[in-house]
PDB file of N, H, CA, C and O in Angstrom:
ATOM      1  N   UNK A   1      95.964  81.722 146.885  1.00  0.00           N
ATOM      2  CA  UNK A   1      95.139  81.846 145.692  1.00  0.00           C
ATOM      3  C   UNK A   1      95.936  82.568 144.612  1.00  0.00           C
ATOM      4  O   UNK A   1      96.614  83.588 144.736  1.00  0.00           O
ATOM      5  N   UNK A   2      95.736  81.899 143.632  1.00  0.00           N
ATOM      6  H   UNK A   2      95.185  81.070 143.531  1.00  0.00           H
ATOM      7  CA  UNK A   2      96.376  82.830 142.206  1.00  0.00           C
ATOM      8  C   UNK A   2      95.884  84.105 142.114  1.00  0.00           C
ATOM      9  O   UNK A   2      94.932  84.507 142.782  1.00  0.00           O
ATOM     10  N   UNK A   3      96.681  84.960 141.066  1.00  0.00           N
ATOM     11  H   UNK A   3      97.455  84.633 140.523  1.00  0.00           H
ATOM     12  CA  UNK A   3      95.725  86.165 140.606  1.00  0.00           C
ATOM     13  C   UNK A   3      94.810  85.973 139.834  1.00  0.00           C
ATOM     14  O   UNK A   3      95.090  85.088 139.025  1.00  0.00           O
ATOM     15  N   UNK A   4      93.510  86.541 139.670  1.00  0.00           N
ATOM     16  H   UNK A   4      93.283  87.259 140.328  1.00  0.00           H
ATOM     17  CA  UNK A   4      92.551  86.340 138.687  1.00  0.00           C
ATOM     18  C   UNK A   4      92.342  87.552 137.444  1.00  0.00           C
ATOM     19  O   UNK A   4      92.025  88.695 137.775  1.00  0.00           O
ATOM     20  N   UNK A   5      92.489  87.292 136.426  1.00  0.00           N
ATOM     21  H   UNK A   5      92.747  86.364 136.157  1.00  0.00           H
ATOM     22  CA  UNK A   5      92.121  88.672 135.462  1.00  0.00           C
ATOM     23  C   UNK A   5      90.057  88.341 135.305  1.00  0.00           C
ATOM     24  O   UNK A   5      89.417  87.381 134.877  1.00  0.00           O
ATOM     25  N   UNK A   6      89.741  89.380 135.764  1.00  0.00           N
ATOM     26  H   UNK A   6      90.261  90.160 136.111  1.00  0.00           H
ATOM     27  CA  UNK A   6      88.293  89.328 135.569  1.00  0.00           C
ATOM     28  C   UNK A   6      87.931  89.460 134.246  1.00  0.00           C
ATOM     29  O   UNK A   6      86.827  89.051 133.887  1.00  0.00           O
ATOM     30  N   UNK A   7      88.844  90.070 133.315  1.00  0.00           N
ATOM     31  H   UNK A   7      89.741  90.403 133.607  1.00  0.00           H
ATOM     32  CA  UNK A   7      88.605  90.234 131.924  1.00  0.00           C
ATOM     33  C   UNK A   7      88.917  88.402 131.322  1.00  0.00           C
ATOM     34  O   UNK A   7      88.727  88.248 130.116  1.00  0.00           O
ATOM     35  N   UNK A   8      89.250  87.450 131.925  1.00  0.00           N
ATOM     36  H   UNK A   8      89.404  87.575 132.905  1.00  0.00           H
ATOM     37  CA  UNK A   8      89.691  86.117 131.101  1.00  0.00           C
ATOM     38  C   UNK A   8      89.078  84.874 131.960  1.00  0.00           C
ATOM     39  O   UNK A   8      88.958  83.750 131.472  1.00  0.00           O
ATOM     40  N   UNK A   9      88.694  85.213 133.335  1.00  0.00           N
ATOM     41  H   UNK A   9      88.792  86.125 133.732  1.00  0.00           H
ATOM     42  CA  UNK A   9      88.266  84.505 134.448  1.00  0.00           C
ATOM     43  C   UNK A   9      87.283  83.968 133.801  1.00  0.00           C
ATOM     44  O   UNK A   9      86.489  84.678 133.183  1.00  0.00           O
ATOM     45  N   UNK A  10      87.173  82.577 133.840  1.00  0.00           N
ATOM     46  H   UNK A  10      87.818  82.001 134.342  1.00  0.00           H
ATOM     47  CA  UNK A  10      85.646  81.661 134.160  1.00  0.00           C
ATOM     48  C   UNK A  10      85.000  82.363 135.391  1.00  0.00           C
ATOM     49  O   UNK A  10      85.608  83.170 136.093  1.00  0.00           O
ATOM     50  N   UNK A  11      83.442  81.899 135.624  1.00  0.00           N
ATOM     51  H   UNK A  11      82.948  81.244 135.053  1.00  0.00           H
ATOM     52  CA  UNK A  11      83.060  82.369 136.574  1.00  0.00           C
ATOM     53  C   UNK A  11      83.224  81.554 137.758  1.00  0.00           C
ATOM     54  O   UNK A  11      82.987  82.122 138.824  1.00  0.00           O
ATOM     55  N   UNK A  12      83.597  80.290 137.795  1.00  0.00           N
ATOM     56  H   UNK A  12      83.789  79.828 136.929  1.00  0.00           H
ATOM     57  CA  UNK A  12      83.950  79.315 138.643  1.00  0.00           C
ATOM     58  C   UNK A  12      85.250  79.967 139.026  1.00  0.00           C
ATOM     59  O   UNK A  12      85.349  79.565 140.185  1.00  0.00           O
ATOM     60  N   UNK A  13      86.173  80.616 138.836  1.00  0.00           N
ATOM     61  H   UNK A  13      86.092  80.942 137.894  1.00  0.00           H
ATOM     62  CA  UNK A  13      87.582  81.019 138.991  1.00  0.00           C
ATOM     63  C   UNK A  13      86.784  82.146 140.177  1.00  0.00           C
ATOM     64  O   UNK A  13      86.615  81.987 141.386  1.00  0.00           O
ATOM     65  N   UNK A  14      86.355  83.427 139.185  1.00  0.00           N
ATOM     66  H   UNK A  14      86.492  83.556 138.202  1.00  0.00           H
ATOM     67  CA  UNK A  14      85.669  84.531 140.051  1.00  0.00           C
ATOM     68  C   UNK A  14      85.262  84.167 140.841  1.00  0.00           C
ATOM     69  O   UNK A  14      85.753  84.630 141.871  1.00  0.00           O
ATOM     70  N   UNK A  15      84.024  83.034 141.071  1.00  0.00           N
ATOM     71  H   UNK A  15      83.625  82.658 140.234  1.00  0.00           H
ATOM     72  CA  UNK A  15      83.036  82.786 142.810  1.00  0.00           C
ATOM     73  C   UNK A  15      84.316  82.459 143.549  1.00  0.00           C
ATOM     74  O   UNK A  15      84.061  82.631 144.741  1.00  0.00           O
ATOM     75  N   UNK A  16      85.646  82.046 143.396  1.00  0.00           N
ATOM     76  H   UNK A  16      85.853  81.907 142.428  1.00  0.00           H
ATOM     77  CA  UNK A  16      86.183  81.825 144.362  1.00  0.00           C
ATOM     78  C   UNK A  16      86.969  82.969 145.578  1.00  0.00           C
ATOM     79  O   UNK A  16      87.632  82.823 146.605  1.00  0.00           O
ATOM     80  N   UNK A  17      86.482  84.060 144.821  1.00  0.00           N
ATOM     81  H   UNK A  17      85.943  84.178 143.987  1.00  0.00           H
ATOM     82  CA  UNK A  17      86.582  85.467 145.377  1.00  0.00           C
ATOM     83  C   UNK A  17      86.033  85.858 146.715  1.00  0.00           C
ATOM     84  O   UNK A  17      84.913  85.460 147.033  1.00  0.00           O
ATOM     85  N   UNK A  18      86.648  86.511 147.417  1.00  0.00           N
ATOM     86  H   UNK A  18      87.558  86.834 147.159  1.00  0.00           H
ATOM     87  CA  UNK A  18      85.825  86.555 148.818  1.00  0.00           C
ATOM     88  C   UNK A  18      84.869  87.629 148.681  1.00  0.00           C
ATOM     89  O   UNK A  18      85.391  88.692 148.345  1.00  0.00           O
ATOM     90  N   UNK A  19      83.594  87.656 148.849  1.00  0.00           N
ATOM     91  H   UNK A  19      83.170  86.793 149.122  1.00  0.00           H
ATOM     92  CA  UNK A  19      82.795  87.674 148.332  1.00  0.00           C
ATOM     93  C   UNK A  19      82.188  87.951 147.142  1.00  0.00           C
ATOM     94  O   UNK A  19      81.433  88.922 147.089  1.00  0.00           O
ATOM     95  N   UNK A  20      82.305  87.536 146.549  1.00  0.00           N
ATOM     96  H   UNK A  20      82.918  86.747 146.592  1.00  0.00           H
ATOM     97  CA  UNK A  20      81.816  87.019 145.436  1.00  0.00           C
ATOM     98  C   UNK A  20      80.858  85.833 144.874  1.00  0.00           C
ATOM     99  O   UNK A  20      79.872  85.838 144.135  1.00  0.00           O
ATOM    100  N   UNK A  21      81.303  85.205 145.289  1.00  0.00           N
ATOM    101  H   UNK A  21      82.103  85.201 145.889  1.00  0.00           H
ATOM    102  CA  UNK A  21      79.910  83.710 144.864  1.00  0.00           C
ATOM    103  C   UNK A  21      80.006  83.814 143.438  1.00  0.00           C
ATOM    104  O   UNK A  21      80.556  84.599 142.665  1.00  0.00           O
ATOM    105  N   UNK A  22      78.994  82.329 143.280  1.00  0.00           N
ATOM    106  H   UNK A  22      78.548  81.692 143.908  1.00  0.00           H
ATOM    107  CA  UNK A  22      78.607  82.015 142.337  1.00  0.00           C
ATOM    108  C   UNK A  22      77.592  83.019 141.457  1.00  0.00           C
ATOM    109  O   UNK A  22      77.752  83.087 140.238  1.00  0.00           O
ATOM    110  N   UNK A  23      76.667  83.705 142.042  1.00  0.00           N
ATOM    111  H   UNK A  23      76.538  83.650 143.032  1.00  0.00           H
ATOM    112  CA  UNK A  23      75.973  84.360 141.597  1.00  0.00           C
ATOM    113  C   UNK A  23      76.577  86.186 141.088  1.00  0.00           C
ATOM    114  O   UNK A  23      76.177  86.697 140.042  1.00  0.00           O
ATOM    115  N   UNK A  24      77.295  86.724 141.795  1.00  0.00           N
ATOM    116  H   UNK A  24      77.621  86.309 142.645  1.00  0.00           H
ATOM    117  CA  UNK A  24      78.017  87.608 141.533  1.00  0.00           C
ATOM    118  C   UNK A  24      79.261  87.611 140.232  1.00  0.00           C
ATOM    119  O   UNK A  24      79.517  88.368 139.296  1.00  0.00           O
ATOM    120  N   UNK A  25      79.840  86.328 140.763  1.00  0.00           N
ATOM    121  H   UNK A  25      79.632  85.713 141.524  1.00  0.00           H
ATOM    122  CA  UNK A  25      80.262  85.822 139.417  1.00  0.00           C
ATOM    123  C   UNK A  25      80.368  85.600 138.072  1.00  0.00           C
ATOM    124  O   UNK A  25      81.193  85.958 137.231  1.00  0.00           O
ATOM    125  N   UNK A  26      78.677  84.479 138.007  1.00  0.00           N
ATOM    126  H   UNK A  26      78.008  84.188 138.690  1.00  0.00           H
ATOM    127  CA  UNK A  26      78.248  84.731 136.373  1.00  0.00           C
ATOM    128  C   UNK A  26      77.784  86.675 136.270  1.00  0.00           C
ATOM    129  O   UNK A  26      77.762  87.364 135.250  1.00  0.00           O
ATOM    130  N   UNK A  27      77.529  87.025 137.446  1.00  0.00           N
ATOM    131  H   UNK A  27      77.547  86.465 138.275  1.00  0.00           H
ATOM    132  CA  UNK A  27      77.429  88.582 136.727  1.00  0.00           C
ATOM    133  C   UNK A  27      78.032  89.466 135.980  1.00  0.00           C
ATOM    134  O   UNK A  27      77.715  90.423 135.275  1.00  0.00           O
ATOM    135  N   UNK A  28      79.576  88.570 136.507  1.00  0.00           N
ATOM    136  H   UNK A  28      79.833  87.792 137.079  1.00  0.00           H
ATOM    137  CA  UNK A  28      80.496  89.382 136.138  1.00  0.00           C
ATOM    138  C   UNK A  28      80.615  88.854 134.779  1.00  0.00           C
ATOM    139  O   UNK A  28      80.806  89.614 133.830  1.00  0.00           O
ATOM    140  N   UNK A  29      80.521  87.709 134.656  1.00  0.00           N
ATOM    141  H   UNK A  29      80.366  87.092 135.427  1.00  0.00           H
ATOM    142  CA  UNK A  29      80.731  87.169 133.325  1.00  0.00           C
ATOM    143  C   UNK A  29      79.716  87.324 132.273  1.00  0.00           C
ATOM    144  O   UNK A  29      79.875  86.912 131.124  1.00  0.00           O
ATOM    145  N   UNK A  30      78.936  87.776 132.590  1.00  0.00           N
ATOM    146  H   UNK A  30      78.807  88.110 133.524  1.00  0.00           H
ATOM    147  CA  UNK A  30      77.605  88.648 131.448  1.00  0.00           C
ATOM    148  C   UNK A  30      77.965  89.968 131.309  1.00  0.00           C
ATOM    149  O   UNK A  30      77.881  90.439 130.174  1.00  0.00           O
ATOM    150  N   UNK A  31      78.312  90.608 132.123  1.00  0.00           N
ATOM    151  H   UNK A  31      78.380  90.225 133.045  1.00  0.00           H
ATOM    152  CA  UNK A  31      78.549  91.900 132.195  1.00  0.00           C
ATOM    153  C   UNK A  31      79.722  92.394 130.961  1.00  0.00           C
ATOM    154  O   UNK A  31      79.767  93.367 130.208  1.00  0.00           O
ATOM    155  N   UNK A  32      80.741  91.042 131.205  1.00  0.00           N
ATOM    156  H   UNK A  32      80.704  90.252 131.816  1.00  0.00           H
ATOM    157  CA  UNK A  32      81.574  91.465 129.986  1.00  0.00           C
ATOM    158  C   UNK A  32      81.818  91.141 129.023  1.00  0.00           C
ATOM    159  O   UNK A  32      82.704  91.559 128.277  1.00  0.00           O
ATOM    160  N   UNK A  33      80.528  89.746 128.754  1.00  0.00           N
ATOM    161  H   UNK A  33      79.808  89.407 129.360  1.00  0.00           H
ATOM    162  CA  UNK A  33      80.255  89.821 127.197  1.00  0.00           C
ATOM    163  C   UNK A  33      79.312  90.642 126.639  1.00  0.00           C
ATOM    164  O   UNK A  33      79.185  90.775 125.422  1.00  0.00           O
ATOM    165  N   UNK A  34      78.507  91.314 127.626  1.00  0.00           N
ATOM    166  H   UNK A  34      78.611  91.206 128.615  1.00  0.00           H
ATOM    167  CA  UNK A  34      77.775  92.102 126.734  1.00  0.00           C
ATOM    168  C   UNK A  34      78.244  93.261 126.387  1.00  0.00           C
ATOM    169  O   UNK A  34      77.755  93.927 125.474  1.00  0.00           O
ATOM    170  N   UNK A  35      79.613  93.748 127.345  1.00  0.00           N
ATOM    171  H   UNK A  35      80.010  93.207 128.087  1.00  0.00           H
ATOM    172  CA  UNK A  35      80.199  95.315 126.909  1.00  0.00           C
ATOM    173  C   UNK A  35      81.639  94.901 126.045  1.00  0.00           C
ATOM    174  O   UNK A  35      82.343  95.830 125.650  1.00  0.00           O
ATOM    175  N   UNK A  36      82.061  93.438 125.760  1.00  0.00           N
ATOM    176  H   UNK A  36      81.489  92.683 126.082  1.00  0.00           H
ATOM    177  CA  UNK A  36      83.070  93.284 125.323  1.00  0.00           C
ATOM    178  C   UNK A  36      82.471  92.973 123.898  1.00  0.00           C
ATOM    179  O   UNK A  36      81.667  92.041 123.896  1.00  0.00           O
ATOM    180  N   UNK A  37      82.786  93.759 122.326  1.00  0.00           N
ATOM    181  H   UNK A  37      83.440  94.516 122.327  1.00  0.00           H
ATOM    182  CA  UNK A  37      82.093  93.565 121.393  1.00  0.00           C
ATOM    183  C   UNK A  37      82.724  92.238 120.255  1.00  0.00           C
ATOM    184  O   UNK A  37      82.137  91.613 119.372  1.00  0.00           O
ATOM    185  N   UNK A  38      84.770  92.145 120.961  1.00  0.00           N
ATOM    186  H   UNK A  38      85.247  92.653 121.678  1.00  0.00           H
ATOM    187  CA  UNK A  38      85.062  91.095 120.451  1.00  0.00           C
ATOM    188  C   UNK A  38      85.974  90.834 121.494  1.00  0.00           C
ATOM    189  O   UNK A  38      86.325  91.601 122.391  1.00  0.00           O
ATOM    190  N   UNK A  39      86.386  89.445 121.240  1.00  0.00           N
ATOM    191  H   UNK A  39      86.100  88.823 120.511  1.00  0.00           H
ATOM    192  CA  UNK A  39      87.443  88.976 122.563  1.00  0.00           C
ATOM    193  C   UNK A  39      88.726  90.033 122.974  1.00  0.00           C
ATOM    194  O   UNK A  39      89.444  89.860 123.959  1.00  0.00           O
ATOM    195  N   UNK A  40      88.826  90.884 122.246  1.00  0.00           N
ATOM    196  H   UNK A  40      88.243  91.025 121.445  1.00  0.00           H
ATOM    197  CA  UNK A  40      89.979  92.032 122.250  1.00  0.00           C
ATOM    198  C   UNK A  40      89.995  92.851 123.399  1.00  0.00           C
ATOM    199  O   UNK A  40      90.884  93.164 124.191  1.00  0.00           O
ATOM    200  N   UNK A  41      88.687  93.145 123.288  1.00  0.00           N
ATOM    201  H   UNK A  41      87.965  92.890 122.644  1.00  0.00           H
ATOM    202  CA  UNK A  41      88.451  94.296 123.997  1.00  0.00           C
ATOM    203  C   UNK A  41      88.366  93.855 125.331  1.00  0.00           C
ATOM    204  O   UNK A  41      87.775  92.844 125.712  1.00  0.00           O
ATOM    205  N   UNK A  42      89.339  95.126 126.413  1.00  0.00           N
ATOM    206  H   UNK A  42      89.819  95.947 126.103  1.00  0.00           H
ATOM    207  CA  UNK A  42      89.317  94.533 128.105  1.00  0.00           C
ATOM    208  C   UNK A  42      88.350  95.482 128.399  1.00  0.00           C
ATOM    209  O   UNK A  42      88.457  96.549 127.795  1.00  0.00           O
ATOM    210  N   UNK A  43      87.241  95.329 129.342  1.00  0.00           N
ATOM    211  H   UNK A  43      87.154  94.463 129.833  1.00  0.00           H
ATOM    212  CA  UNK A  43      86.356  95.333 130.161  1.00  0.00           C
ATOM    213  C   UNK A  43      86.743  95.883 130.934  1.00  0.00           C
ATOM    214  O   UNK A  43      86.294  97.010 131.147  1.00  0.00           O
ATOM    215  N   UNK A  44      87.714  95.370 131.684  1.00  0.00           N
ATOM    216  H   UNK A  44      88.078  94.455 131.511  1.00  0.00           H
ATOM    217  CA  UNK A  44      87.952  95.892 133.393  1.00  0.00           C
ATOM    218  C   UNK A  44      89.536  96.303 133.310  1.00  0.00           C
ATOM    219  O   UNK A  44      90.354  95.442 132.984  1.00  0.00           O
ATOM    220  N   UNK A  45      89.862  97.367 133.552  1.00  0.00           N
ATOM    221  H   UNK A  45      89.197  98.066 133.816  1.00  0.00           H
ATOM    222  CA  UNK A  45      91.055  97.677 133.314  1.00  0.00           C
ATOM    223  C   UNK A  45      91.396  98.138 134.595  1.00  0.00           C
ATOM    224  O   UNK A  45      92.503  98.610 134.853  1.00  0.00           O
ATOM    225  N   UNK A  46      90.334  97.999 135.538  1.00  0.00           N
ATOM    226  H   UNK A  46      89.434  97.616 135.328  1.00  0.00           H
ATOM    227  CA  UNK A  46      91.497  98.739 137.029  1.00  0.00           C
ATOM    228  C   UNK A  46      90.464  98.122 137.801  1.00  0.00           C
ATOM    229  O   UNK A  46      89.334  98.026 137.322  1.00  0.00           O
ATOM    230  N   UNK A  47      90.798  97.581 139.246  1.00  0.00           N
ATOM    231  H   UNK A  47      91.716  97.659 139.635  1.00  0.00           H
ATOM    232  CA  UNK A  47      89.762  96.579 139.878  1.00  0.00           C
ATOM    233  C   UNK A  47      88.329  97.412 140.468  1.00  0.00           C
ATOM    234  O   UNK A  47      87.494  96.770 141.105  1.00  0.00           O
ATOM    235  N   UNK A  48      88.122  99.007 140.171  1.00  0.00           N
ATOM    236  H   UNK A  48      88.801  99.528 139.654  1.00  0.00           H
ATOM    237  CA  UNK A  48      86.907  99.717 140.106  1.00  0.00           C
ATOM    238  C   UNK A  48      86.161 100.021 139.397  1.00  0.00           C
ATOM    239  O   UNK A  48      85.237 100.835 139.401  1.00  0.00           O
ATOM    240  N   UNK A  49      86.809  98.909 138.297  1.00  0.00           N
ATOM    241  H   UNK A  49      87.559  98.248 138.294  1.00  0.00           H
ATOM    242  CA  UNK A  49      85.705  98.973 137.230  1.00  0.00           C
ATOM    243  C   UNK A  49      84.658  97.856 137.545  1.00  0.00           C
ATOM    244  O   UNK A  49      83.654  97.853 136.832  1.00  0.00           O
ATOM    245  N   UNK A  50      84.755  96.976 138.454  1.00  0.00           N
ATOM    246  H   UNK A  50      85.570  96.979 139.034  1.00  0.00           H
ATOM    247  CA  UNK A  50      83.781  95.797 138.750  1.00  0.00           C
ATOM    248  C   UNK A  50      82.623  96.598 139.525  1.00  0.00           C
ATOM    249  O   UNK A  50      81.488  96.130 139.446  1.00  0.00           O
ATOM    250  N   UNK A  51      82.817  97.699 140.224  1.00  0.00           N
ATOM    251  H   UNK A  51      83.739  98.079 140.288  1.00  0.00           H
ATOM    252  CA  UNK A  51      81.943  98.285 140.645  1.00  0.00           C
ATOM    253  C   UNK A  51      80.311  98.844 139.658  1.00  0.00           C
ATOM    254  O   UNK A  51      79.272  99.210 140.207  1.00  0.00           O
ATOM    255  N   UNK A  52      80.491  98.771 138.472  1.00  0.00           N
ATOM    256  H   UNK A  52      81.335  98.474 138.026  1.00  0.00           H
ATOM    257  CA  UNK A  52      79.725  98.620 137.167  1.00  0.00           C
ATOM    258  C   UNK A  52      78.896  97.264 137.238  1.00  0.00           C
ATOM    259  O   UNK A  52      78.078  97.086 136.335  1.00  0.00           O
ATOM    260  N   UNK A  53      79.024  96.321 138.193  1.00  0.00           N
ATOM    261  H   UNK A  53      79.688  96.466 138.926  1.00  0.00           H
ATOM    262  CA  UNK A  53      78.121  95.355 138.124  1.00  0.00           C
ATOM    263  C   UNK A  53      77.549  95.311 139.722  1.00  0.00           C
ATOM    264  O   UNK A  53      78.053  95.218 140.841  1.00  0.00           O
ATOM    265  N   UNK A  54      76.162  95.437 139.133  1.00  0.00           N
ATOM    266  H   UNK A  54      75.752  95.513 138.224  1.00  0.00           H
ATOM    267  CA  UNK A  54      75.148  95.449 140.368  1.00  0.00           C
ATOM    268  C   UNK A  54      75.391  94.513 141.745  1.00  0.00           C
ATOM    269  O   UNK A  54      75.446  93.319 141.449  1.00  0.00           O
ATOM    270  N   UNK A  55      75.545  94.774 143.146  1.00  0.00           N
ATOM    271  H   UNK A  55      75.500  95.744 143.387  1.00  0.00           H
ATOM    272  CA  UNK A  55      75.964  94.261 144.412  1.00  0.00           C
ATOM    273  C   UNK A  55      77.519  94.347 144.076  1.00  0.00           C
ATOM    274  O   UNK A  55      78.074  93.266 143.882  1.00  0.00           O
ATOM    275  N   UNK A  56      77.962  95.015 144.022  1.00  0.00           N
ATOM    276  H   UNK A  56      77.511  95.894 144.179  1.00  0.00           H
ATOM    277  CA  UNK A  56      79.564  94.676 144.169  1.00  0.00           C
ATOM    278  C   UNK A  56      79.957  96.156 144.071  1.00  0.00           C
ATOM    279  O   UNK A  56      79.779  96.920 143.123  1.00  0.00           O
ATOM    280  N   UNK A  57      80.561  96.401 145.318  1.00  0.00           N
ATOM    281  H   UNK A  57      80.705  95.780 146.088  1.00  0.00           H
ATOM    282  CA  UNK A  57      80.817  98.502 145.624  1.00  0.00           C
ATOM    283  C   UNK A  57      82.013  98.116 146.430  1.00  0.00           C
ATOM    284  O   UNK A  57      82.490  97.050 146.820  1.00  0.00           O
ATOM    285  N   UNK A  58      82.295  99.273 146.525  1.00  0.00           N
ATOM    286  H   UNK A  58      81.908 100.139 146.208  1.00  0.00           H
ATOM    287  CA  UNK A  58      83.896  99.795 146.895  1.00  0.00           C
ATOM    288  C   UNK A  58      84.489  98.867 147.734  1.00  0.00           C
ATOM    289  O   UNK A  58      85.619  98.415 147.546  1.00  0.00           O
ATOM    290  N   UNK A  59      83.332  98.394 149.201  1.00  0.00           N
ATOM    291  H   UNK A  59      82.415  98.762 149.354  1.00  0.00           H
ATOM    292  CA  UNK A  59      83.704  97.479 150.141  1.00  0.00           C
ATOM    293  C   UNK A  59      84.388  96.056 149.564  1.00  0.00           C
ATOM    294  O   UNK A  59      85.576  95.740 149.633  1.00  0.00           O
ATOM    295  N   UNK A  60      83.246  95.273 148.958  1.00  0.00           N
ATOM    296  H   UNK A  60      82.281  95.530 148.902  1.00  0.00           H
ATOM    297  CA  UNK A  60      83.461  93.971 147.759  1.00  0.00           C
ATOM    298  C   UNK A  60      84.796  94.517 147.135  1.00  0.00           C
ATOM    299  O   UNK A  60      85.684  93.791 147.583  1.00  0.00           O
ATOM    300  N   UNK A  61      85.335  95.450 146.320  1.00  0.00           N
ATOM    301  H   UNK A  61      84.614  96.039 145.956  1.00  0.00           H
ATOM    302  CA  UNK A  61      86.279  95.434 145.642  1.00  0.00           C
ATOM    303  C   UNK A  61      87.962  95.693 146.519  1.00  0.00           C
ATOM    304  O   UNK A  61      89.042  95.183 146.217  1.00  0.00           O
ATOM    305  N   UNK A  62      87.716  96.443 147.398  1.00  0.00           N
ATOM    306  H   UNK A  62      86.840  96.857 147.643  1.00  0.00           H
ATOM    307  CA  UNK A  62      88.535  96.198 148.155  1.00  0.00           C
ATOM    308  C   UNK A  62      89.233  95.051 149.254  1.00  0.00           C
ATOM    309  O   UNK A  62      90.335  94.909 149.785  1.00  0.00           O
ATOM    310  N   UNK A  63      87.990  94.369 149.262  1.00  0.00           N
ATOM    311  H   UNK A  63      87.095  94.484 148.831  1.00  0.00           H
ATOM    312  CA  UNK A  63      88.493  93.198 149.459  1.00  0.00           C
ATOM    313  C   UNK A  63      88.663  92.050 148.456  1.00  0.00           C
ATOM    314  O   UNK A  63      88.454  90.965 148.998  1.00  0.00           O
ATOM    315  N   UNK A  64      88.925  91.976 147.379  1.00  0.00           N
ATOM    316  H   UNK A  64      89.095  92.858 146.938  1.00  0.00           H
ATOM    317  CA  UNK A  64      89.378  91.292 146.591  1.00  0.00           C
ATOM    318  C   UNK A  64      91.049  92.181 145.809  1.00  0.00           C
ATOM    319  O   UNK A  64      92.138  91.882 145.317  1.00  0.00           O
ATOM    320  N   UNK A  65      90.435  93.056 146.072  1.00  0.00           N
ATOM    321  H   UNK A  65      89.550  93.299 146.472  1.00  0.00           H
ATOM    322  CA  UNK A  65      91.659  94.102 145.293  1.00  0.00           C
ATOM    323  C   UNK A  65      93.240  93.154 145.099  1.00  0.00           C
ATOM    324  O   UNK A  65      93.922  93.595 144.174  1.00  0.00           O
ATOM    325  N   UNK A  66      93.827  92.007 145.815  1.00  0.00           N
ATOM    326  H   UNK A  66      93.273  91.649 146.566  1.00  0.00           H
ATOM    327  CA  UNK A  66      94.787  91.795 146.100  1.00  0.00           C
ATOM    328  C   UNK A  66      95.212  90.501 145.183  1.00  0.00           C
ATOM    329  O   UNK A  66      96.378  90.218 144.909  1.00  0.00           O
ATOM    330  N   UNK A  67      93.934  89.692 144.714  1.00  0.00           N
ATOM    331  H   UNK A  67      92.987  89.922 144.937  1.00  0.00           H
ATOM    332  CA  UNK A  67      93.759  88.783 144.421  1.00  0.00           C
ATOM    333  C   UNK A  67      93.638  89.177 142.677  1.00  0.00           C
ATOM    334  O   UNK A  67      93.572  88.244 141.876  1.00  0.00           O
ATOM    335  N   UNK A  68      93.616  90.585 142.201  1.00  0.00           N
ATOM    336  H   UNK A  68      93.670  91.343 142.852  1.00  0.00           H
ATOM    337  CA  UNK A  68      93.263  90.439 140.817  1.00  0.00           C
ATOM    338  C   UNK A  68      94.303  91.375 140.177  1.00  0.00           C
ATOM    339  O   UNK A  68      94.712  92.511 140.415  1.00  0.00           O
ATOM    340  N   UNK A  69      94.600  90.276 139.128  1.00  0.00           N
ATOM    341  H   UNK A  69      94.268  89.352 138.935  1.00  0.00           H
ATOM    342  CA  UNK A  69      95.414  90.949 138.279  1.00  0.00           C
ATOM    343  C   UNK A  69      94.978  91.710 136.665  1.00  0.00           C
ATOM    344  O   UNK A  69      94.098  91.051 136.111  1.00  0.00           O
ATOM    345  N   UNK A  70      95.336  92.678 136.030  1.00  0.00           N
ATOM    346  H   UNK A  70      96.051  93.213 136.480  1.00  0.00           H
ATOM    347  CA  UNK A  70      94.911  92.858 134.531  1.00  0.00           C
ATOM    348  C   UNK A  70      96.103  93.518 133.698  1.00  0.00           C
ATOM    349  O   UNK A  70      96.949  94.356 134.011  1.00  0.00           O
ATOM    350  N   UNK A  71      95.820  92.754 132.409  1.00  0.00           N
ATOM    351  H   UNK A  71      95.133  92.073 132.155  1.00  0.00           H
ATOM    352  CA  UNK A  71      97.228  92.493 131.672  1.00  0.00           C
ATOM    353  C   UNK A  71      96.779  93.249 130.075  1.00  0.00           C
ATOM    354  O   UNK A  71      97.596  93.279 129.155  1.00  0.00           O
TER     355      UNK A  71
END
């Protein structure tokens, strides 16, 4: 699997995350248009910042941890 930046990811990219899904996914992808005020601004700057979206804690992020990149 490629790296994913959660700050640029479709949510179809994200569900392909181990656990993650589809539904966790678009979360993520609401989550950071509503805190991102223009396309500039990064959201997630270290992979514990996903922990800010509801069902997804330390366990979930550590297991993706390997798979995400931010630039």
């Amino acid at each position: 699997m490629l790296k994913i930046n959660p700050n640029t990811a479709t949510w179809q990219q994200l569900a392909q995350l181990p656990g993650i899904g589809p539904q966790k996914a678009n979360d993520i992808v609401l989550y950071r248009k509503q805190m991102a005020k223009s396309e500039a601004v990064i959201v997630f700057k270290t992979p514990d910042d996903l922990t800010n979206i509801t069902g997804i804690g330390p366990k979930t992020v550590d297991g993706i941890r390997s798979f995400l990149v931010f630039e």
